[in-house]
N, C-alpha and C positions, 0 to 999 in steps of 0.2 A: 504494500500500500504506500502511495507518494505522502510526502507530507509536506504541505501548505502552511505559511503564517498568515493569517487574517490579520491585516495591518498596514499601515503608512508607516509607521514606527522605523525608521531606519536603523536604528541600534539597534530596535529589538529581529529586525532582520537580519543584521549582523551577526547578534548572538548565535539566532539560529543556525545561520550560513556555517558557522565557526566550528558549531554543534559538530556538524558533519552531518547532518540526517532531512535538511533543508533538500526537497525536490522543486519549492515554489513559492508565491504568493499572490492570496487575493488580496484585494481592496474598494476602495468604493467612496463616495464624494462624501459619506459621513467620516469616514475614517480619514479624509484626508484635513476635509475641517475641525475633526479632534486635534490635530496634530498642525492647527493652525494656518494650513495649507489653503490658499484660494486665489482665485485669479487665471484664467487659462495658463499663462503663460507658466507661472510657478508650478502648476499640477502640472503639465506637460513636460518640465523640469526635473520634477518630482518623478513621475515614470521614470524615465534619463536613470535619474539616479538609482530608483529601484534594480532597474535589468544590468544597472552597475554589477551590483552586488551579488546576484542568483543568477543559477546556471542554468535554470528551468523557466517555464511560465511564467508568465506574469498578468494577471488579470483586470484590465483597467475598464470601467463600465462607461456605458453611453448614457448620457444626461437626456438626450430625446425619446418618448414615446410615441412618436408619430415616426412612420418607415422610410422616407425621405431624411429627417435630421438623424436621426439612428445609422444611417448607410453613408453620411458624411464624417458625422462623428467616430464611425467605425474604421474607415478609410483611413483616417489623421491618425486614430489612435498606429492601426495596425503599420505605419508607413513610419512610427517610431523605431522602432526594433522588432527583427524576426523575435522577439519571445514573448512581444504582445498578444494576449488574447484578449480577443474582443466581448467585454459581458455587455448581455442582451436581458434585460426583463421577459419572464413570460406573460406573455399580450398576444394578441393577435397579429399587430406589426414585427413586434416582435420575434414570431416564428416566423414570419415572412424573411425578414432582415435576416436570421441565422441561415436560412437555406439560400439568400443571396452570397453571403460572405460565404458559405461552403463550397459554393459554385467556381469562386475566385478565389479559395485555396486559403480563404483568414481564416484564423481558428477562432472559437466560439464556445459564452460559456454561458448558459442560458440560466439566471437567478431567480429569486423568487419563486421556486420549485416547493407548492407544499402536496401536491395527489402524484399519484402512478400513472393518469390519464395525462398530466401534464408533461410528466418525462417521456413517456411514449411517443407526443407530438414534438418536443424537441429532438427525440433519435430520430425520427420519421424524418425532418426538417435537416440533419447532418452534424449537428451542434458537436462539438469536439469534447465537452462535459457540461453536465446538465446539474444542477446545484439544489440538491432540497437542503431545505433548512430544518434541520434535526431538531437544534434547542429550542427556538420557536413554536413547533409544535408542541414541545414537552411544554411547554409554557400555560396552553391552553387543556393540557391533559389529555393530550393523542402521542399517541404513540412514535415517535420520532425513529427509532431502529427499525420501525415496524413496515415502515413506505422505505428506507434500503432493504429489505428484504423484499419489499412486491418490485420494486424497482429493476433488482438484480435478477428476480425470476423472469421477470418480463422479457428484459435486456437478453439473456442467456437464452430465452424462446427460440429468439430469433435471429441472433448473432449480433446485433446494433454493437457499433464499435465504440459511442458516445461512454464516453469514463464517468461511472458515478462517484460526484464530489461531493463527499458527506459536509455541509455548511452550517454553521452556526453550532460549531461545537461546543461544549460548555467546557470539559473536565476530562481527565484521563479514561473516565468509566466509558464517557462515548468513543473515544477513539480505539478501544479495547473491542467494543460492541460490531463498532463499523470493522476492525478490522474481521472479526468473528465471520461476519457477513458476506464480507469478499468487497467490499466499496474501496472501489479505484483510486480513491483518494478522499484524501480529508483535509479540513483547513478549522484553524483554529489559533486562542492566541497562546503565547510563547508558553505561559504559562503552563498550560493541557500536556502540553510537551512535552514542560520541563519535569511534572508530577509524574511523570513514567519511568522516571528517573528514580522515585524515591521509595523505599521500602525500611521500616523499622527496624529490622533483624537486619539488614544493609547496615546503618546505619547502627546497629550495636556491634556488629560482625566488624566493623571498621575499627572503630572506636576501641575494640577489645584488643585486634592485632597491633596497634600503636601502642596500647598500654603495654603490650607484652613484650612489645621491640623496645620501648625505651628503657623495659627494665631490664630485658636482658644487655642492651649496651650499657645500664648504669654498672654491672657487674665488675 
């Protein structure tokens, strides 16, 4: 399974990068105003510098929901750097726009994915990965692992080559879950990451063999 930082955060893209286990990054015009980013020009900078730093993907989203500014917007973005991918809301233009950019060879990452009906019409459409949002749903008290599983059975039906990207991860428990699943990827922030890292017995098992080396050198 790739793994994703959901973020603008360029440090914390770094970190991951540094990690060794960085395959990519989403992000998105919220994330990029968290991180005080705004203005064409800066965000389009801001890309620049993202595909700096990562060797994979990079997912930069379109501001228009009409199929016209979506397919201009898409254009610019994808004319940054081959490792832009281009995120598309799913809409209606939207699936239009992802089957135009597939036609012309830009990759595409169709967001806002919360049913199994909806990912089917972004495989159907060519989408390069299709995005449900996991913790959102949990949000509401539906089952978020539950649509990567009809997802992945669907997808598997029929061979659709569209990568399921498990989004809106909250915690190491989802990315355990997604990987359980078989979902092509996941994004989420540093932290999810970093929590897969840590176990108690780790962390006493450590601790004990430095106590016991320092006593044995104090000897």
């Amino acid at each position: 399974m790739k793994f994703f930082i959901d973020t603008a955060n360029l440090e914390q893209i770094k970190e991951a990068q540094d990690l060794g286990v960085l395959d990519g990054v989403t992000t998105n015009p919220s994330l990029m105003a968290k991180e005080g980013i705004s203005g064409e020009e800066n965000v389009i900078n801001h890309y620049k510098a993202i595909c700096a730093i990562v060797d994979g993907d990079v997912s930069a989203e379109v501001i228009s929901t009409e199929f016209d500014g979506m397919i201009k917007e898409g254009e610019a973005l994808a004319a940054l750097d081959s490792k832009i991918v281009v995120k598309v809301p799913m809409a209606k233009d939207g699936v239009k726009a992802i089957k135009y950019f597939s036609k012309k060879g830009i990759k595409t990452n169709c967001t806002l994915v919360f049913s199994a009906g909806q990912a089917l019409l972004a495989a159907k459409a060519g989408a390069t990965y299709v995005s449900p949002f996991i913790g959102r749903l949990d949000d509401i008290s539906v089952d978020g692992l539950g649509l990567i599983e009809e997802i992945r059975e669907i997808y598997d039906n029929y061979g659709f080559e569209t990568q399921i990207l498990a989004a809106s991860v909250r915690h190491s428990a989802h990315i355990l879950g997604c990987a359980k699943i078989g979902a092509d990827v996941m994004t989420g922030p540093l932290s999810a990451i970093l929590a897969l890292l840590k176990h108690p017995l780790t962390d006493s098992g450590l601790a004990q063999f430095l106590a016991d080396h320092a006593k044995a050198a104090g000897k």
